[in-house]
C-alpha atoms as a printed R data frame, in Angstrom:
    type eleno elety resid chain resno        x        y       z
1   ATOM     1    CA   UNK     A     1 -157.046 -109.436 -71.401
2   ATOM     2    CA   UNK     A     2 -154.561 -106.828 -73.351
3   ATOM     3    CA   UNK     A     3 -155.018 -105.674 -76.376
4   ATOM     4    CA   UNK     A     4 -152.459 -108.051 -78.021
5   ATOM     5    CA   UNK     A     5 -154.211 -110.833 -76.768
6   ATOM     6    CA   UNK     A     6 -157.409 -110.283 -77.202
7   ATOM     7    CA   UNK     A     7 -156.654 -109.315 -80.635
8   ATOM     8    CA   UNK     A     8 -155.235 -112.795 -81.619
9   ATOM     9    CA   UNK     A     9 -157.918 -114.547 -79.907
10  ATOM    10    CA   UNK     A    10 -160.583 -112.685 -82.128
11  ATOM    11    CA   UNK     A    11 -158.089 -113.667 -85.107
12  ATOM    12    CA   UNK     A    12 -157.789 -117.235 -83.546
13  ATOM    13    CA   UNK     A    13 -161.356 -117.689 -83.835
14  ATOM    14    CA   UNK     A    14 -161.734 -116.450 -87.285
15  ATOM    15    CA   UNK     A    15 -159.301 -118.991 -88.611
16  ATOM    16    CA   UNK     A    16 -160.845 -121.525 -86.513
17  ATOM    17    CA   UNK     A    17 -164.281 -120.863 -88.133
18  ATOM    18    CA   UNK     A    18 -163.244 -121.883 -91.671
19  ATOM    19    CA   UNK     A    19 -160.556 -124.780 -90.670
20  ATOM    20    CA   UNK     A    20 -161.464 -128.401 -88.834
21  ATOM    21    CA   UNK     A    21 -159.713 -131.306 -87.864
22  ATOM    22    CA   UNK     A    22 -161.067 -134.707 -88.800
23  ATOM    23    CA   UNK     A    23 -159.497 -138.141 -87.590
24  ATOM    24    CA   UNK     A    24 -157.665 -139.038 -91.394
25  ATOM    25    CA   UNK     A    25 -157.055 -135.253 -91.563
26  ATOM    26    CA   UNK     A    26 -156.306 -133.724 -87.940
27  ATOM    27    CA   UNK     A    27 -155.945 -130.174 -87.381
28  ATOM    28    CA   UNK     A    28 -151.841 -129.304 -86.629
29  ATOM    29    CA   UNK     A    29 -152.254 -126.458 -83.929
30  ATOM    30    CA   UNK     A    30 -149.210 -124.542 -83.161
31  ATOM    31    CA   UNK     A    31 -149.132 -122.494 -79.412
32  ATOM    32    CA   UNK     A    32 -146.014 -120.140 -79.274
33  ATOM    33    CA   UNK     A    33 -144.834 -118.633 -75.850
34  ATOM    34    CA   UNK     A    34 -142.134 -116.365 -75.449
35  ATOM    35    CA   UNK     A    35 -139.548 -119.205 -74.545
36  ATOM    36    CA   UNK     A    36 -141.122 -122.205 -75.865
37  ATOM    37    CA   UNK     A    37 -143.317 -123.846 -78.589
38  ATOM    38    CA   UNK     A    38 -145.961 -126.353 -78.458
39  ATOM    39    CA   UNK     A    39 -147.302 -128.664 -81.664
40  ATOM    40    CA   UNK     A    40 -150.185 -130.787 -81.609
41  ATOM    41    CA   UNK     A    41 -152.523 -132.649 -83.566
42  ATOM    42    CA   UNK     A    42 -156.565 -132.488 -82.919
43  ATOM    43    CA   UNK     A    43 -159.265 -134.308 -84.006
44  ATOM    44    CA   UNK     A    44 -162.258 -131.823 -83.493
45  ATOM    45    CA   UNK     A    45 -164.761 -133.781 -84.231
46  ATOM    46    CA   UNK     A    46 -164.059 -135.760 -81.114
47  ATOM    47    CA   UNK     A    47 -162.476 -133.185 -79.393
48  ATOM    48    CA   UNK     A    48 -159.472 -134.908 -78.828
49  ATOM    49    CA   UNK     A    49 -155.538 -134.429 -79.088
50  ATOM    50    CA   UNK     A    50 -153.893 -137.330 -81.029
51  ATOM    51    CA   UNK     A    51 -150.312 -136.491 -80.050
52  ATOM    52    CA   UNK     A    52 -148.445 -133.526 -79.057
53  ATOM    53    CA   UNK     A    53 -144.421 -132.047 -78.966
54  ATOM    54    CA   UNK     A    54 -143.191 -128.984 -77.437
55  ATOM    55    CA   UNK     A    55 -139.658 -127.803 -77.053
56  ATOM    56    CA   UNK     A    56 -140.242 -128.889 -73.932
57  ATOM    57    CA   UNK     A    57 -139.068 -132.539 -74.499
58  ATOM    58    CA   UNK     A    58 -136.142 -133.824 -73.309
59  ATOM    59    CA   UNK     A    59 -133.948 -134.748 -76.745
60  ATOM    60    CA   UNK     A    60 -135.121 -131.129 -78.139
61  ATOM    61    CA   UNK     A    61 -134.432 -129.445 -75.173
62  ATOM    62    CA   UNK     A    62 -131.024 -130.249 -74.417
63  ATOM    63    CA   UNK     A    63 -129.862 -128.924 -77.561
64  ATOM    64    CA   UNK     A    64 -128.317 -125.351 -77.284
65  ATOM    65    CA   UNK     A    65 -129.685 -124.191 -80.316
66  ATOM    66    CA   UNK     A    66 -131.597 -120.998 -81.557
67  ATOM    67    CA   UNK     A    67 -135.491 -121.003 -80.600
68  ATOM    68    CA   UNK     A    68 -136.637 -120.845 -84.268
69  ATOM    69    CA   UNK     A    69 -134.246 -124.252 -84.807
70  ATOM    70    CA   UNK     A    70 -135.997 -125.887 -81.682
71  ATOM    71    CA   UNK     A    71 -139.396 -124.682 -83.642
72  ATOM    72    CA   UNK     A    72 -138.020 -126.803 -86.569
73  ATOM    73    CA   UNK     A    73 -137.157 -129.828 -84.319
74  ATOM    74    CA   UNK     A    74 -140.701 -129.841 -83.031
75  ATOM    75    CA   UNK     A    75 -142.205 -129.408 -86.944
76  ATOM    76    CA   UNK     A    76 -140.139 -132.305 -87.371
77  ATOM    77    CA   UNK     A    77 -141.392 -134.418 -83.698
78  ATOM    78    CA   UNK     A    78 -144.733 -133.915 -84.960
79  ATOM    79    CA   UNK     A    79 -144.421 -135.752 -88.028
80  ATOM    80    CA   UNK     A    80 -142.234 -138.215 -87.085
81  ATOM    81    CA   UNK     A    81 -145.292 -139.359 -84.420
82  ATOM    82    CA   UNK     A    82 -147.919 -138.286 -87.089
83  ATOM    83    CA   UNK     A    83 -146.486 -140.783 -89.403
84  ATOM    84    CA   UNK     A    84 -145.875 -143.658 -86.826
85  ATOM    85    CA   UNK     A    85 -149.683 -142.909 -86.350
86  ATOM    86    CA   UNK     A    86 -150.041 -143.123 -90.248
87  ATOM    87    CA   UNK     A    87 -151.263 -139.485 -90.797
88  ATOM    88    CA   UNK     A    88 -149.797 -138.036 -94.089
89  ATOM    89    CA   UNK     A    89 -152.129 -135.230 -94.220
90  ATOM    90    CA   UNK     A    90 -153.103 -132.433 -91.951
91  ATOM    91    CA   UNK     A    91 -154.545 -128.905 -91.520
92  ATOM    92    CA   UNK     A    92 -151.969 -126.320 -90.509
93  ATOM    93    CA   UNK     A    93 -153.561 -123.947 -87.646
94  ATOM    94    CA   UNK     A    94 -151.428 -120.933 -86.735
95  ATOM    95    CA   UNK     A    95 -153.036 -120.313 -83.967
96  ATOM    96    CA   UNK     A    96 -153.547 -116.382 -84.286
97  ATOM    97    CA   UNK     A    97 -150.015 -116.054 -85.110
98  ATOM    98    CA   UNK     A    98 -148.429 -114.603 -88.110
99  ATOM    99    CA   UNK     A    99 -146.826 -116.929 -90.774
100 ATOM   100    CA   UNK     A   100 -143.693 -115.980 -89.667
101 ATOM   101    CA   UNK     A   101 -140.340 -116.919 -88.033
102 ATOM   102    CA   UNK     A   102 -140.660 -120.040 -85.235
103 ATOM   103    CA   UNK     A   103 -144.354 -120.788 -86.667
104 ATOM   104    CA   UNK     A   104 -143.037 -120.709 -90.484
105 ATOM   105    CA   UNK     A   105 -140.148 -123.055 -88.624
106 ATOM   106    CA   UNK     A   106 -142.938 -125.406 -87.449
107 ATOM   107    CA   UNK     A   107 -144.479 -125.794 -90.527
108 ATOM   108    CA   UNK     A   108 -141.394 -126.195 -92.410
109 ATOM   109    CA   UNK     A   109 -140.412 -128.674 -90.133
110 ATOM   110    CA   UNK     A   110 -143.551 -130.873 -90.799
111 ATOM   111    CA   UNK     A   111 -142.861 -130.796 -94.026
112 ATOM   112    CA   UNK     A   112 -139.755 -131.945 -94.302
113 ATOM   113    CA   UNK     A   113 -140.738 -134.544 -92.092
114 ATOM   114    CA   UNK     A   114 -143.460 -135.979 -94.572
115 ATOM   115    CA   UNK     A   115 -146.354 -133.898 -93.691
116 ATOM   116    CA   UNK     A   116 -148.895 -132.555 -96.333
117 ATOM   117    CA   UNK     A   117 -150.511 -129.906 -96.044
């Protein structure tokens, strides 16, 4: 491992010491990549994911948009599916990332979508 990544993992695991998802309050973990971004909601007690988005999808990807608007549409994906689920609350995990740019988009994203958190 580099020094970048071992860095966030250490940071990864710091934040995942104090946060936990539960089934009426899932954990919303956010992986970024250099071209895409994935969403998905975890129930750690179980140790199982609930649902998942990524820019990956077919109605996100074929819009030619910016990647921190794709980030948005996937904030949005996830709530959209964490509602039909009925899940109004969740804890945000930024997976080792800084608050910041397509991760902020995520999370803004979820909110507007009806999210809590």
């Amino acid at each position: 491992m580099n020094n970048k990544s071992s860095a966030r993992q250490k940071i990864k695991f710091r934040i995942r010491k104090k946060i936990n998802g539960v089934a009426v309050k899932p954990r919303l973990s956010v992986f970024r990549s250099n071209a895409e971004i994935y969403a998905q909601l975890v129930n750690d007690d179980n140790g199982v994911t609930i649902a998942s988005v990524s820019s990956k999808d077919k109605n996100i990807a074929a819009q030619k948009v910016a990647k921190t608007q794709k980030s948005k549409m996937v904030g949005s994906a996830i709530a959209l599916k964490a509602t039909e689920l009925g899940i109004t609350t969740v804890v945000f995990d930024r997976g080792g990332y800084i608050y910041h740019g397509r991760v902020k988009a995520v999370a803004e994203g979820a909110r507007e979508g009806g999210l809590q958190f």
